[in-house]
VEXNU-974582 format. One record per residue (C-alpha): x, y, z; residue in one letter. Coordinates in steps of 0.5 Angstrom, whole numbers, plus 500, padded with zeros to 3 digits. Each point is the difference from the previous one (the first is absolute). Layout:
BEGIN
XYZa ...
This chain:
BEGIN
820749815x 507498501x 498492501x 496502493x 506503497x 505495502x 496494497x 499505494x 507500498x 500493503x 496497495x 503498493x 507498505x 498496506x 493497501x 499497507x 495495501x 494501505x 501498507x 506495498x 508501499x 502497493x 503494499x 507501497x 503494495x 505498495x 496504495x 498506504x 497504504x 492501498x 499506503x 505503496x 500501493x 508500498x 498504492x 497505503x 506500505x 505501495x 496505497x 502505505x 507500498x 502508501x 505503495x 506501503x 502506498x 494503505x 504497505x 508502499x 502500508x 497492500x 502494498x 494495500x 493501502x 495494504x 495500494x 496495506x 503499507x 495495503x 499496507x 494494501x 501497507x 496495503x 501499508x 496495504x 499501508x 505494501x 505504497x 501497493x 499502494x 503503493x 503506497x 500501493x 504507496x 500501494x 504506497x 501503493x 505505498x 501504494x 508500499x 501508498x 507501500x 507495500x 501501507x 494496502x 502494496x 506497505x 495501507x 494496496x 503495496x 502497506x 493498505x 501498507x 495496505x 500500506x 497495504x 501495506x 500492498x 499498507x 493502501x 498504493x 500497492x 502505494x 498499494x 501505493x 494500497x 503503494x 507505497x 499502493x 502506496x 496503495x 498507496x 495503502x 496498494x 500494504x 505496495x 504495505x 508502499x 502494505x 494495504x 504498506x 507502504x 507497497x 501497506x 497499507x 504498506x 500500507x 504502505x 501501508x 500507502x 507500504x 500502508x 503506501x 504501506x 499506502x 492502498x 497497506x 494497497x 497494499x 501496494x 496495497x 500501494x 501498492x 500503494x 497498493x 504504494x 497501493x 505503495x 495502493x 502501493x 498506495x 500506505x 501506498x 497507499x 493500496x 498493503x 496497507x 502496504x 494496503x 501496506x 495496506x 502496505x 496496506x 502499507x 495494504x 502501508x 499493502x 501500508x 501507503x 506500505x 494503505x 493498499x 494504498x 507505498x 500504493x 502507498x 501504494x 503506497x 498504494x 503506498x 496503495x 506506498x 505496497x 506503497x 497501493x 493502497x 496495501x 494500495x 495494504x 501499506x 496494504x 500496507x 494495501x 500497507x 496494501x 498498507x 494496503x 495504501x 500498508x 506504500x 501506501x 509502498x 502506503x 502505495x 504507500x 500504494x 505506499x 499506496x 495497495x 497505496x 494495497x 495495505x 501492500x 494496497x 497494505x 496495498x 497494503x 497493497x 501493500x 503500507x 506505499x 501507499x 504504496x 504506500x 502504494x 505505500x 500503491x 503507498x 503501494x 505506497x 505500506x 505505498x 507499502x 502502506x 506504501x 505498505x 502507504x 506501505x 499498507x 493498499x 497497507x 499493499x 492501504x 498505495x 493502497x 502498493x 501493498x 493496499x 501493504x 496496504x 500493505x 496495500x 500496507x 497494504x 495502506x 505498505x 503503505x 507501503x 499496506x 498495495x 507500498x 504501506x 496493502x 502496494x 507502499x 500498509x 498493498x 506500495x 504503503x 498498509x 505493499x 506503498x 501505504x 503496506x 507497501x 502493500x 505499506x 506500494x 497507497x 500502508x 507497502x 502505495x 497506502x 503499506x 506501497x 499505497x 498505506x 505497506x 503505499x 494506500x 500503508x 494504498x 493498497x 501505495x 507496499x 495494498x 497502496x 505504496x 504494501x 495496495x 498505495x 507500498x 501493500x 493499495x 502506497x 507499498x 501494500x 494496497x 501501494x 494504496x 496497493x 494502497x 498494498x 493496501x 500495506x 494497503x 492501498x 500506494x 505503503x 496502506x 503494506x 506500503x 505494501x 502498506x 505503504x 505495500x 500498493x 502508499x 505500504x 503494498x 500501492x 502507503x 495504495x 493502500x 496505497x 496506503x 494496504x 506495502x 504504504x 495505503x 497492503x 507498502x 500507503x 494498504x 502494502x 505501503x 498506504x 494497502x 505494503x 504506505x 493501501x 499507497x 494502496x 501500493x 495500494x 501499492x 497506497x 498501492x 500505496x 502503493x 506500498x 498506495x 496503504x 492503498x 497495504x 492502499x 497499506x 493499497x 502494496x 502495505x 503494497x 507496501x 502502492x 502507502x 505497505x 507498498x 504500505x 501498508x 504504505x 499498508x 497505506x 504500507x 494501505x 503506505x 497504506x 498506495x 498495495x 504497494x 507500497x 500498492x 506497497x 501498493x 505493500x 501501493x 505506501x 505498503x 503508500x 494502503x 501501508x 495497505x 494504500x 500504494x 497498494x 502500493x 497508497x 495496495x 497497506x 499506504x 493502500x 497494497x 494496502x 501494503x 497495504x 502496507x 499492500x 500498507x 499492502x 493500502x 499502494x 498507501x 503506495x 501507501x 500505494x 506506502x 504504496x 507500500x 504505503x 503506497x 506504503x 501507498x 503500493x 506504504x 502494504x 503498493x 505504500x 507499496x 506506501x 507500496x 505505503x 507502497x 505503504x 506502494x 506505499x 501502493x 507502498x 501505494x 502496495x 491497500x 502494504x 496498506x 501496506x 494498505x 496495504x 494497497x 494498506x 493497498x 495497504x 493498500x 494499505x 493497499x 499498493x 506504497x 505495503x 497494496x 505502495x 507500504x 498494504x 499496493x 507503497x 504497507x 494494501x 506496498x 508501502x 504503495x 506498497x 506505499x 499500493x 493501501x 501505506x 504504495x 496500494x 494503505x 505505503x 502503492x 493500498x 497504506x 506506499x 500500493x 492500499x 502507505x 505503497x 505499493x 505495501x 500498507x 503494503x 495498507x 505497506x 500496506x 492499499x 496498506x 494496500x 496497506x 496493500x 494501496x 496494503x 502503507x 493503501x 502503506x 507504496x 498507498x 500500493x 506504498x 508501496x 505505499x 504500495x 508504498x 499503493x 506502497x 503505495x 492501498x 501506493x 495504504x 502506497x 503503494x 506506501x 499506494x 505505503x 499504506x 493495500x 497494500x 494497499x 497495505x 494495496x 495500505x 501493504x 492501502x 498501492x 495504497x 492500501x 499503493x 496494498x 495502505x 499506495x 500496494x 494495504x 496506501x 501503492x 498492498x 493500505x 498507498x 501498493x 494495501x 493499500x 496502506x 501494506x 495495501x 504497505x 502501507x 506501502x 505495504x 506504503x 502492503x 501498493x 505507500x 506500506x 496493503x 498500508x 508502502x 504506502x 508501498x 505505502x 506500496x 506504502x 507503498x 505503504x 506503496x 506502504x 502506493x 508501499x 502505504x 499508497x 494497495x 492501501x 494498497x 495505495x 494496504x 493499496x 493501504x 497495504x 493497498x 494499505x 494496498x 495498504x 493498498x 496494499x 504496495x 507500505x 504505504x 507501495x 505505505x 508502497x 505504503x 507502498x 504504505x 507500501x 503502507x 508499503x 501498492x 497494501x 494500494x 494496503x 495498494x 494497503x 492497497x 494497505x 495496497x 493499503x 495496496x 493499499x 494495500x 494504500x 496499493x 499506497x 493503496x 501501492x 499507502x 507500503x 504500495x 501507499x 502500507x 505494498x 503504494x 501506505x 504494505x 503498494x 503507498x 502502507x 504494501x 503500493x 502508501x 507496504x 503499494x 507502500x 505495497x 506502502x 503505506x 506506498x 506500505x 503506500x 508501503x 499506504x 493502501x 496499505x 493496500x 495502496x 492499499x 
């Protein structure tokens, strides 16, 4: 009955041709009849919260078992609201000239009685895309863009456009991904997948509420994906990437992982050994290593730091490494560069070591291999218990840590021979990330306060410290670093005498102290002063739960790792008082629960006023039905609202 209603709602819209994927041209698509298209057009004052709804949201891809073949999309936009006019007046395409040809089919504006406002762009241009330095990604890329004319609300913007895969990066490779929720209403929704009828793809299917339609004839089988009347999905807060909401599904080629890891080794096999200069150099670089362990660390420093990182695209679609020696002579590489180098000159101090790819952004689907779901390169280290992965792009990430992004994700393992081994990445303990503030101050009666700031960072909240001294600061940097901390802390302040340590010493805990004078910390009002809380107040938590309670019943899980992150903190003050003077002090706050652990207390003992926060994250995905528990959370953490505390002259400590 479902496959009867789709094509029922299908039928004055979209017409699939039996057996056979249509061929799309300059004049259109014939399976598509764009007036009865146009005819959906929505009145937008049924849509207040929209700017734009996809009349048609269409996908006919023709894959062949070498890899090969073609993509056409073609998309229809209703124009509802100013705000969507600057967004899609400008198109941009993507593709890969290496190996791939665009062509836009057609751009035109029209109403939707069909009366044309513009036939074609204004302008079209192509332009490289820029490597970015510090998104470890691969970067073969172009972009094509289209300006239009005529956009406006009460109009359509209808464009197709077709990209041929001419020569695959890996033979018999291909996949696709279709995400039939979009960020709009969708009226008609369509992917037609075309492949020989002797190959069967692998296919993964989530969250779909109506069945595929397969039919075979003429030597090719085509799956047919068609629903119609999608309604906008509303974003939630701290939605779980995997979710049971959004409709999407992949179309991959029948191949398998060690298909991979075989294709990438032939690539990549030649590269991975030093030529006697590029050894001479490693020699170098460990003579003054006394352990094994020294060696190692001895070179991941020197591909780390001192080969300079580009994400640009080097060698066959991206994938092949260069030669060690030309990287190390131009002195910059990209991801699989550095990670070959890393290899190489391992393998020359007769260390077993192996290039590794993975995602960079994770979400690797395990059910669909293909060398398209990885962008990255890193390196394993053999060990007697096993593997040490390290990352030689991030060059602030110590020796035998990951990047947090990374940690968790699949990726597979290239030995020489050919041979690969699937894994997942380690994951630390979110408390092994862990940062802490601590101030040790005096505050005299006048306000003014005096102290000594600390912070430092392990695991993934050292990253930004070691950043911040990667490079030595100059006085006039120094100074203006030391001000802005102790004015961020308290009104006023002048940061002193601010010490740092070598960020790019792997082996330097990752620390600085800082001076901070004449902070304004408190305000005197006679025999009282009010001190502003250095901590701030958690009272937003209260507006979160007010803002979440206010809402439509959840529909999807919910992520706490989007909340605090996979680290802990404590931050600490300690403030010697002015001598006969106390604090009226507010409770303290304990939260625990499956969304994050919150702890404050505030105590004053000897005169001296210790105000302390701890901070546990989460990273476990909760059910929808846990949003009740998250506001209670939520409500419990922002009960630690004070915003100032009152010092008294002659009393004594308070609760």
């Amino acid at each position: 009955m479902l496959r009867h209603s789709v094509a029922l709602l299908l039928v004055c819209a979209v017409r699939v041709l039996p057996a056979q994927a249509p061929k799309i041209t300059a004049n259109g698509d014939p399976s598509v009849r764009a007036d009865s298209i146009y005819r959906l057009a929505v009145d937008p004052a049924r849509f207040p919260e929209e700017d734009a709804a996809f009349l048609l949201d269409d996908g006919v891809i023709r894959a062949e078992a070498d890899g090969r073949g073609t993509r056409t999309f073609r998309q229809i936009v209703q124009v509802l609201k100013p705000s969507a006019v600057e967004r899609l007046q400008e198109q941009s395409f993507g593709y890969s000239p290496r190996h791939e040809r665009l062509t836009i089919n057609w751009i035109r504006v029209v109403r939707p009685n069909g009366d044309v406002v513009s036939a074609k762009p204004a302008h079209v241009q192509d332009a490289d895309v820029p490597a970015d330095t510090d998104d470890p990604v691969y970067s073969d890329r172009r972009v094509k863009r289209a300006s239009l004319s005529g956009v406006a609300p009460g109009t359509i913007v209808d464009y197709s456009y077709t990209i041929v895969e001419l020569k695959p990066a890996m033979p018999r490779d291909f996949y696709h991904w279709w995400g039939v929720s979009t960020g709009l209403q969708v009226a008609r929704s369509r992917l037609v997948v075309d492949v020989p009828a002797t190959l069967t793809p692998r296919i993964l299917e989530q969250n779909l509420n109506f069945a595929r339609v397969e039919k075979t004839a003429g030597g090719r089988r085509v799956y047919t994906w068609a629903t119609a009347n999608l309604p906008k999905i509303k974003r939630e807060m701290l939605a779980a990437d995997s979710n049971g909401v959004y409709m999407s599904l992949a179309v991959a080629a029948p191949i398998a992982w060690e298909d991979v890891g075989r294709w990438y080794n032939g690539l990549a096999r030649v590269r991975e050994t030093a030529s006697p200069w590029v050894a001479a150099r490693v020699d170098s670089v460990v003579r003054g290593a006394r352990t094994h362990d020294d060696s190692i660390r001895a070179v991941h420093k020197w591909v780390a730091q001192d080969v300079r990182y580009v994400s640009i695209d080097l060698g066959i679609g991206g994938y092949q490494p260069r030669e060690p020696e030309r990287v190390v002579r131009t002195g910059f590489g990209d991801c699989k560069d550095k990670a070959t180098l890393f290899v190489a000159a391992l393998r020359h101090l007769r260390i077993s070591a192996y290039p590794v790819l993975l995602s960079s952004r994770g979400g690797v689907r395990r059910e669909l291999p293909t060398i398209k779901q990885f962008d990255h390169a890193i390196a394993a280290v053999s060990t007697a218990s096993g593997y040490t992965f390290t990352d030689l792009t991030a060059g602030v990430v110590p020796y035998g840590e990951l990047p947090l992004g990374e940690q968790g994700g699949f990726a597979l393992i290239i030995r020489p021979d050919g041979s690969s081994e699937q894994v997942t990445l380690p994951k630390v303990p979110l408390t092994a990330n862990h940062s802490s503030v601590r101030v040790v101050a005096t505050l005299d009666s006048t306000g003014l306060l005096d102290g000594v700031y600390e912070e430092a960072g392990e695991g993934a909240a050292q990253y930004g410290l070691r950043n911040l001294f990667y490079n030595p600061l100059d006085s006039a940097q120094r100074a203006n670093l030391g001000n802005a901390i102790a004015g961020r802390l308290f009104e006023g302040a002048e940061g002193d005498s601010l010490v740092g340590f070598d960020g790019k010493d792997l082996a330097a805990r990752a620390q600085t102290t800082l001076f901070i004078r004449h902070g304004k910390a408190a305000t005197p009002t006679g025999a009282t002063m009010i001190l502003h809380m250095p901590l701030g107040s958690m009272s937003s938590m209260t507006s979160g739960a007010k803002e979440l309670e206010a809402q439509e019943k959840r529909r999807f899980p919910i992520d706490p790792g989007q909340f605090w992150g996979a680290h802990s903190s404590v931050t600490e003050y300690a403030i010697t008082l002015p001598s006969g003077w106390h604090a009226q002090l507010p409770k303290g706050v304990t939260a625990a629960g499956a969304f994050g652990t919150y702890e404050s207390s505030y105590t004053e003992v000897g005169g001296v006023l210790r105000l302390t926060r701890r901070i546990v994250g989460a990273t476990e995905v909760q059910p929808p039905e846990k949003i009740g528990d998250f506001i209670a959370w939520l409500r419990a953490v922002g009960a630690d609202d004070a915003k100032f505390i009152v010092l008294t002259r002659g009393s004594t400590a308070g609760g």
